[in-house]
C-alpha positions in Angstrom: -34.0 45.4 60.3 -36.8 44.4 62.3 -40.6 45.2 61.7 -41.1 47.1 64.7 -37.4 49.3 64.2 -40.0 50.7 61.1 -42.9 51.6 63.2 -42.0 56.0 63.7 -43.4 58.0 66.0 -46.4 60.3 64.6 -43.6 62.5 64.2 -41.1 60.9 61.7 -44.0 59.8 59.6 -45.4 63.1 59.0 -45.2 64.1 55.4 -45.6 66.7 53.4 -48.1 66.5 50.7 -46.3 66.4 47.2 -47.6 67.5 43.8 -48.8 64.6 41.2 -46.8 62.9 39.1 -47.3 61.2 36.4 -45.9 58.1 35.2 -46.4 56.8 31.4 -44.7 53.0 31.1 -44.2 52.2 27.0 -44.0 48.5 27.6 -43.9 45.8 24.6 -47.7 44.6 25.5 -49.0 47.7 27.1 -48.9 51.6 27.1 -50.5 52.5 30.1 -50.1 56.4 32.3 -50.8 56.2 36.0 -51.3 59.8 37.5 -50.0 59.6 41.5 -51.5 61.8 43.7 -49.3 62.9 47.6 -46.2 62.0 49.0 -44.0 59.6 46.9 -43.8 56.9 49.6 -47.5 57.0 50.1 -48.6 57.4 46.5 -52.5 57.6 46.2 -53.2 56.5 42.7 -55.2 59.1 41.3 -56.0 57.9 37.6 -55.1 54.7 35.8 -55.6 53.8 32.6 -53.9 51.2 30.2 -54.0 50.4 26.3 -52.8 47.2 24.5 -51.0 48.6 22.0 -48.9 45.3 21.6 -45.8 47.3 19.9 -43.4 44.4 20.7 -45.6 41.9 18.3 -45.6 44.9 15.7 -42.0 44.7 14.0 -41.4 44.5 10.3 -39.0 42.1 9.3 -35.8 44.6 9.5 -37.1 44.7 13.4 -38.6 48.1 13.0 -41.6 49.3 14.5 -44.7 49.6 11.9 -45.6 52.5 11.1 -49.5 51.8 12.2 -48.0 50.9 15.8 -45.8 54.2 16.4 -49.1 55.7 15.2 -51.2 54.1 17.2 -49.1 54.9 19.8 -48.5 58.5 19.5 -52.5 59.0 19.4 -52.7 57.2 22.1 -49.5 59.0 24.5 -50.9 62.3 23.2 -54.0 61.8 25.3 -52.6 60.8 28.6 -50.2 63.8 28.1 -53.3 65.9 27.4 -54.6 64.5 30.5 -51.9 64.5 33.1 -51.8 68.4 31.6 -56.0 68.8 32.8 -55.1 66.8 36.3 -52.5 69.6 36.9 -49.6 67.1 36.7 -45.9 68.5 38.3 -43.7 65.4 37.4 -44.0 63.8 34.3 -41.9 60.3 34.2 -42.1 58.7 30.8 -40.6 55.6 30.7 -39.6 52.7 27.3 -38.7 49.2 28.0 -37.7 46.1 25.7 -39.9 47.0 22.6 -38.5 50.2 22.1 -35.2 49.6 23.0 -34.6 47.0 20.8 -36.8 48.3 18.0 -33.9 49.6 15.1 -36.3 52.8 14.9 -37.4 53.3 18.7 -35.3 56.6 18.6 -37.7 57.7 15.9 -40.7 57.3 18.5 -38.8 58.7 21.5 -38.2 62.0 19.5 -41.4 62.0 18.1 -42.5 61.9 22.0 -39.9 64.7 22.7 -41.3 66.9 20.6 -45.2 66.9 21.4 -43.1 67.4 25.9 -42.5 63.9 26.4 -39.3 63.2 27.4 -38.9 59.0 27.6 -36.0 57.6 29.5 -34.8 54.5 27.3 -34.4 52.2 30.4 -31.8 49.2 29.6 -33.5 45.5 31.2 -31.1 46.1 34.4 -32.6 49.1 34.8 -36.2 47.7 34.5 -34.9 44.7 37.0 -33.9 47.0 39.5 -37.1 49.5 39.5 -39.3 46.5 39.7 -37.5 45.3 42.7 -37.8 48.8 43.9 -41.4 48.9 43.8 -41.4 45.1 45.7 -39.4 46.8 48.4 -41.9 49.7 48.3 -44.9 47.7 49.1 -43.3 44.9 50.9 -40.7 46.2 53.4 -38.5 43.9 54.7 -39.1 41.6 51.4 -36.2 39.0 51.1 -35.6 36.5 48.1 -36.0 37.0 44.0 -38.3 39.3 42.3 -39.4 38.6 38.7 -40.8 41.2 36.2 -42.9 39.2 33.1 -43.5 41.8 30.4 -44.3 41.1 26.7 -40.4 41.0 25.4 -38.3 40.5 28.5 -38.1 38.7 31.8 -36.0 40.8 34.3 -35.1 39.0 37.5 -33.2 40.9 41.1 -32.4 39.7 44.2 -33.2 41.6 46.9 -31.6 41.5 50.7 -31.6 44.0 53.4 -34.1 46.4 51.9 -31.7 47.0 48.7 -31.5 45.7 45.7 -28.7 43.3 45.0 -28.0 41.5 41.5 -30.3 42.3 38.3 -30.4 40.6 35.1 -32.4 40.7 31.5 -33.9 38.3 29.8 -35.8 37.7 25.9 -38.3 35.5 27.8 -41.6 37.8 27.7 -44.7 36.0 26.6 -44.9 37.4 23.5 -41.2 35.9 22.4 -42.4 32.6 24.7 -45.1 32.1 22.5 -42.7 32.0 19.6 -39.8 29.8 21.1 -43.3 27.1 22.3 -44.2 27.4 19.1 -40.9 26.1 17.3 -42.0 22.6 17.5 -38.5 21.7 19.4 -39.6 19.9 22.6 -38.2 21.5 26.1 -36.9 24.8 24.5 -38.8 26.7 26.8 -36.6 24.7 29.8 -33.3 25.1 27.9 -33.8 28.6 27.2 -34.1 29.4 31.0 -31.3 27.2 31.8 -29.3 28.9 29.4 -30.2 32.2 31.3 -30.2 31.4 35.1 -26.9 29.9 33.9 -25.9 33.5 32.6 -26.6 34.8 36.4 -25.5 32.3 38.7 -26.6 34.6 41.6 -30.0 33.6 41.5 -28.7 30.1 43.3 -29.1 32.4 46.4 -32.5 32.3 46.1 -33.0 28.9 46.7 -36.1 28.7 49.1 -37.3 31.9 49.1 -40.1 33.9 48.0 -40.2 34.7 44.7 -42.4 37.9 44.1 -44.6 38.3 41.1 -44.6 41.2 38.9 -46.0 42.1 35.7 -50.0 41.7 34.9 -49.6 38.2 33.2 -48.4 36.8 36.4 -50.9 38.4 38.2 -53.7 37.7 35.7 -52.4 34.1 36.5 -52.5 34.4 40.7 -56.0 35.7 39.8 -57.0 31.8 38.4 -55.7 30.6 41.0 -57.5 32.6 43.9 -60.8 31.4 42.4 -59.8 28.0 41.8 -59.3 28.1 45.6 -61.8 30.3 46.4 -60.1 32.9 47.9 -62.1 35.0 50.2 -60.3 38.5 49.3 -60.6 40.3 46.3 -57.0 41.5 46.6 -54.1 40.1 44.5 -51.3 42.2 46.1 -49.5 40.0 48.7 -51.5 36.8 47.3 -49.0 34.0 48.2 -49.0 30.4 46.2 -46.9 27.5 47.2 -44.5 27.0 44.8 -45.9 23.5 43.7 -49.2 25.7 42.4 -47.1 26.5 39.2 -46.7 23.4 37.5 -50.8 22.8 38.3 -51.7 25.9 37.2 -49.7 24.8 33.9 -52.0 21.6 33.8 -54.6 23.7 34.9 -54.4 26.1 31.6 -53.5 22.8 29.4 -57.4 21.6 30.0 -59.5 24.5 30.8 -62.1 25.9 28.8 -61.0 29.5 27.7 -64.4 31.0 27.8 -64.0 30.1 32.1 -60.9 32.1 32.0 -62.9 35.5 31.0 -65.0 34.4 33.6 -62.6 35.5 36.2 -63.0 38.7 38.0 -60.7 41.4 37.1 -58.9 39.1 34.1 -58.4 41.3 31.0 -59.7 39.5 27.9 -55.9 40.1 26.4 -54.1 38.3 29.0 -56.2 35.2 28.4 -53.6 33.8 25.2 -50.9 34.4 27.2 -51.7 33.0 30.8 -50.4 29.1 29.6 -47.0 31.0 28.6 -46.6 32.8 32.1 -47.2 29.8 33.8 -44.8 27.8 31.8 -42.0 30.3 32.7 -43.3 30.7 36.5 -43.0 26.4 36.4 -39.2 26.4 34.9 -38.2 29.3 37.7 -39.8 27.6 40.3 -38.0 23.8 39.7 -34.5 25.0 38.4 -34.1 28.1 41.4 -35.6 25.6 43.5 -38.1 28.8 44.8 -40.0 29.3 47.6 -43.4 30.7 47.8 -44.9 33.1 45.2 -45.8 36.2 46.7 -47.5 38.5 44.0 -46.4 42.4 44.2 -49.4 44.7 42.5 -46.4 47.2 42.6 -43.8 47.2 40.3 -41.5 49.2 37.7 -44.1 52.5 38.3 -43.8 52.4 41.6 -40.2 51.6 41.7 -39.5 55.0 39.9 -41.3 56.8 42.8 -38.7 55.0 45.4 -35.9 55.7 43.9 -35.9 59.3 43.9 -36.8 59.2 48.1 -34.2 59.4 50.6 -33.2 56.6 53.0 -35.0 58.2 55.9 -38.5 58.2 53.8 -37.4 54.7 52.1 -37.6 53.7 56.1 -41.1 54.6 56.7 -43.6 51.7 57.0 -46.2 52.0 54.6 -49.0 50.5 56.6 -48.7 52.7 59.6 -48.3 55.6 57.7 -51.3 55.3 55.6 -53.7 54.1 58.2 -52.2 57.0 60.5 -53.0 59.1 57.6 -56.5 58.0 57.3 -57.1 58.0 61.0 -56.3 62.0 61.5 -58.4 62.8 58.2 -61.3 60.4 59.4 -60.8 60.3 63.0 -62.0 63.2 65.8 -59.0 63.4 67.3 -55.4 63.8 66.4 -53.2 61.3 67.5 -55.8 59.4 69.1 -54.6 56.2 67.1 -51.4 56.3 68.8 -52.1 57.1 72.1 -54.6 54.8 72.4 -52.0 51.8 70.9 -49.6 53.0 73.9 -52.6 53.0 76.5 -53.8 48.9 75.9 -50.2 47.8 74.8 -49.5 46.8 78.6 -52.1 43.8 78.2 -50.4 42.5 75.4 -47.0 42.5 76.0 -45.8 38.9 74.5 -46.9 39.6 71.4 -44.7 39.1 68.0 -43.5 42.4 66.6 -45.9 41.5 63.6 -48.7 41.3 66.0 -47.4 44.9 67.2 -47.5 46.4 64.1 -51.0 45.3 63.0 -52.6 46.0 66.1 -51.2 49.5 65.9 -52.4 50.0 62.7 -56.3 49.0 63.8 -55.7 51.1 66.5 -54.6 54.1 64.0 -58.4 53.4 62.1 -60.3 53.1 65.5 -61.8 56.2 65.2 -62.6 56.5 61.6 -66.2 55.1 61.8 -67.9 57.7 63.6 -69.9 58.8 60.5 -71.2 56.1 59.5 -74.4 54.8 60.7 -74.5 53.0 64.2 -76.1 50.1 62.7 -73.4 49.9 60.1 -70.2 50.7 62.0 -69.2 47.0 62.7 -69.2 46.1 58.7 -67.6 49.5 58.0 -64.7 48.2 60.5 -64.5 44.4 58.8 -65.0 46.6 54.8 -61.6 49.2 55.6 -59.2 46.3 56.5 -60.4 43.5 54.1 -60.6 46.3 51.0 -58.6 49.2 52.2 -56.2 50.0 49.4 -53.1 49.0 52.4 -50.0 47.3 51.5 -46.9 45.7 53.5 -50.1 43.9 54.7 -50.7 40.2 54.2 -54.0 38.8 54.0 -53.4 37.3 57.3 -52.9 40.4 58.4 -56.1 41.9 57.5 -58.2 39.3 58.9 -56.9 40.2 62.2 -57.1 44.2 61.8 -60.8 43.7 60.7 -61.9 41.3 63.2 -60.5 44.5 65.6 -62.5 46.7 64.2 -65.1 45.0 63.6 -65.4 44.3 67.7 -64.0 48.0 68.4 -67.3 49.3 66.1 -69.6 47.0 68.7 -69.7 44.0 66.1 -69.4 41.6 69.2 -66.4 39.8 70.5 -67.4 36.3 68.5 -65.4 35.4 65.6 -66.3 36.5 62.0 -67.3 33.5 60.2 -66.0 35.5 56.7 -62.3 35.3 58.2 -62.0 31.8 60.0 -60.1 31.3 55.9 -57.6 33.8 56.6 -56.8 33.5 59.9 -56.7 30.8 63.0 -59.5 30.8 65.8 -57.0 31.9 68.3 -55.6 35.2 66.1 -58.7 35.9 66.0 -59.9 35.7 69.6 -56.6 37.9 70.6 -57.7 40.9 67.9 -60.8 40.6 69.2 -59.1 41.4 72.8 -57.4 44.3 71.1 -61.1 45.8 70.0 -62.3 45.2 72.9 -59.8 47.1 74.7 -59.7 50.0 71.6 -63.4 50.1 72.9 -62.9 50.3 76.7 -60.2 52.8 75.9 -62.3 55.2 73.6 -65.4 55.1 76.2 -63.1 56.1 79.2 -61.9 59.0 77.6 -64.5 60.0 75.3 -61.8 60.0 72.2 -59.6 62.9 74.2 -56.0 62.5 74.7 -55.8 63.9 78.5 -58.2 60.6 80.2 -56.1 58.1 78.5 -52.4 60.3 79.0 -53.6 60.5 83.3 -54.9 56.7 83.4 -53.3 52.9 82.6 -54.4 49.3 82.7 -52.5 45.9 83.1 -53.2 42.6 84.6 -51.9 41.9 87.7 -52.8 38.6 89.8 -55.6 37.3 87.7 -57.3 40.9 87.7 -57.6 43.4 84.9 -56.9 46.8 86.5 -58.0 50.2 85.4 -55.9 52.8 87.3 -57.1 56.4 87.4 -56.3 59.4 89.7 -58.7 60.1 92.5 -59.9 63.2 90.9 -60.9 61.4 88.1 -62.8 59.0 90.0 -66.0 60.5 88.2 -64.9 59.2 84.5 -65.5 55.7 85.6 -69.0 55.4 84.8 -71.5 53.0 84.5 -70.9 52.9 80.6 -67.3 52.7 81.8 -67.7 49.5 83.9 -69.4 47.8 81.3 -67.2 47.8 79.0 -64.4 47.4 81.5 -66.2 44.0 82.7 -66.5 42.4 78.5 -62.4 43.2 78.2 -61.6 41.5 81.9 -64.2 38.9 80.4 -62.6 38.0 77.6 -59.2 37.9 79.2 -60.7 35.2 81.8 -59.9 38.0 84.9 -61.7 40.0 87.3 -62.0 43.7 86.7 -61.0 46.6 89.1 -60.3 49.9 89.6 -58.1 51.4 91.4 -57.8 54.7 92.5 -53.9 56.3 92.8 
């Protein structure tokens, strides 16, 4: 499918607003309950909050849970239902992965769990594989190559091809049981173990060269080193992309470094710390016996996979960037639809663009109107703030350098370059999305943000000229004000401006 087949019409993409839904994840490291709030495919995350129980490290030697851990863990589920219950929670989704399901008494939990209204589907390590892959698919459409979930007791790899999910397997490989087999004193365990398992699912030879996407907050606690020991100029781990040679240096990395830099790191968890040297020995044996491509970290996962499965294939199809920045233009913007119209009315002077390109500059066009509020002084760094931060996905960093470099000019930040992106994007990229806020601008001044100017008028480029057509009786729009801006687009195009009168 390609990108642009996924950009719908204001009218497919409009969604009713869903109740919230809840989702509580009983992992082996974590318990954590994520409260959703909207539509399913655009899920607005409400309230997050997670606990380090660390249940699958809490097993007497039968392989029972303690008692002290199913303790700690009721106190601690009976809160988040007590809360979902406060935020007015419809659909509660409780879900138990690899320590429960291999605990001998993690029935004893789940029915402790039923009877306080928590009613815990027992997923089997396919099932995790394939609801991790889900969630990739969910915030990366069109994602292509091997998707690996790193919890505390398992390792769940899928394929995924053609927006589905193909092949899933289960491992014993989470850093808790990594820490163990590293431990054992036996030199290259850790290699023969995942040999011994990639052998197991001989599918994952199809992966060979392509991306492998991250899932699971040691491997993201991990892409998080890594973006400062580069210096990366975003914030934003989802879509962070690695070459695949940055795993076995992020293994010497770990070997050497001082582990009071570590919680030094922004956003890195003080209880990921023991574990990061384990998830990048695992992300180091993938990488050289898959032979993988690059690592592209997913902040979306198992929690979100549960959301996408329950959608239909029509609302599976939706592009999640254009529908949240249409979204946020029609509850910021003036105008409805003025995003989209506006895309339609400059796409004529950019017609060899890549359908990548398409898609991004539709998406600053969907937000061009969404800074009126602010302060005129401000608009500009309002413009470069909602595409560099905005909580957007199927976006890559890339991708946001241009959108806020179009904003930023379409907000009368200037048509120069924005030193702060030069690191995400080329000089040229962003000279053409400055041409695309430039002509946002020139767009919104002609028609004063209504839909009739812009549906009655058209520009192109004919015979080094920039042309504005309009009908003679709306000769009078073409203002001064008008001009101006109609002379900085033909400008920066390196043409010669007119208007002509039809």
């Amino acid at each position: 499918m390609s990108v642009l087949s996924m950009l719908r019409t204001e009218e497919d993409t409009t969604v009713e607003k869903d109740g919230r839904t809840a989702v509580i994840d009983i992992g082996s490291n974590s318990i954590r309950l994520v409260v959703f709030d909207g539509h399913g495919r655009l899920p607005a995350f409400l309230f997050n909050e997670k606990v380090m129980v660390g249940l699958g490290a809490r097993r007497d030697e039968s392989g029972a849970l303690e008692d002290d851990a199913i303790a700690d863990a009721m106190e601690i589920l009976r809160r988040f239902r007590s809360l979902a219950n406060a935020m007015n929670v419809t659909d509660m989704r409780a879900v138990a992965t690899a320590a429960v399901r291999e605990a001998s008494n993690g029935g004893e939990l789940i029915r402790q769990l039923d009877k306080i209204g928590i009613s815990v589907r027992l997923l089997s390590g396919e099932d995790e594989a394939k609801l991790a892959a889900m969630g990739v698919l969910s915030a990366i459409p069109g994602a292509e190559g091997l998707v690996g979930d790193l919890g505390g007791g398992s390792l769940e790899l899928a394929r995924v091809a053609d927006g589905e999910v193909k092949e899933c397997a289960s491992f014993p490989l989470g850093v808790l049981r990594i820490a163990e087999l590293r431990g054992s004193g036996k030199k290259g365990a850790l290699k023969r173990a995942i040999a011994k398992a990639l052998k197991s699912a001989d599918w994952t030879a199809k992966c060979a060269g392509q991306p492998f996407y991250l899932v699971g907050g040691s491997w993201r606690a991990l892409a998080r080193v890594d973006m400062q020991r580069t210096k990366f100029p975003l914030p934003i781990v989802h879509h962070y992309t690695m070459q695949p040679e940055r795993a076995a240096k992020l293994v010497r990395l770990l070997a050497r470094i001082d582990k009071l830099k570590l919680s030094c790191v922004p956003s890195m968890a003080s209880q990921r710390i023991p574990h990061l040297p384990d998830g990048a020995a695992i992300l180091s044996q993938l990488v050289k016996q898959i032979g993988l491509g690059e690592l592209v970290v997913s902040a979306y996962g198992l929690r979100e996979g549960l959301l996408y499965e329950r959608l239909d294939t029509d609302t599976r199809k939706i592009d999640p960037l254009i529908a949240a920045t249409r979204e946020e233009g029609e509850r910021q913007g003036r105008f409805p639809e003025h995003g989209d119209l506006l895309n339609r009315w400059i796409a004529p002077l950019f017609t060899d663009e890549s359908d990548t390109d398409k898609r991004i500059r539709l998406a600053a066009c969907l937000l061009a109107d969404t800074g009126w509020r602010a302060h005129p002084e401000f608009r500009a760094e309002r413009g470069l703030e909602m595409a560099l931060h905005g909580n957007w996905v199927g976006i890559e960093s890339n991708g946001r350098g241009k959108m806020a470099q179009a904003l930023f000019t379409n907000f009368g930040g200037g048509v120069g370059v924005v030193e702060e992106l030069v690191n995400l994007c080329s000089t040229k990229e962003l000279e053409q999305a400055a041409r695309w806020g430039l002509a946002m601008r020139f767009g919104q001044r002609l028609s004063g943000g209504v839909a009739e100017p812009l549906e009655l008028s058209n520009v192109a480029i004919e015979d080094g000229r920039l042309i504005l057509s309009l009908d003679k009786g709306d000769a009078e729009l073409y203002s001064q004000p008008v001009a101006k801006r109609h002379r900085q687009l033909a400008d920066a195009f390196g043409k010669e401006p007119e208007m002509r009168l039809t």
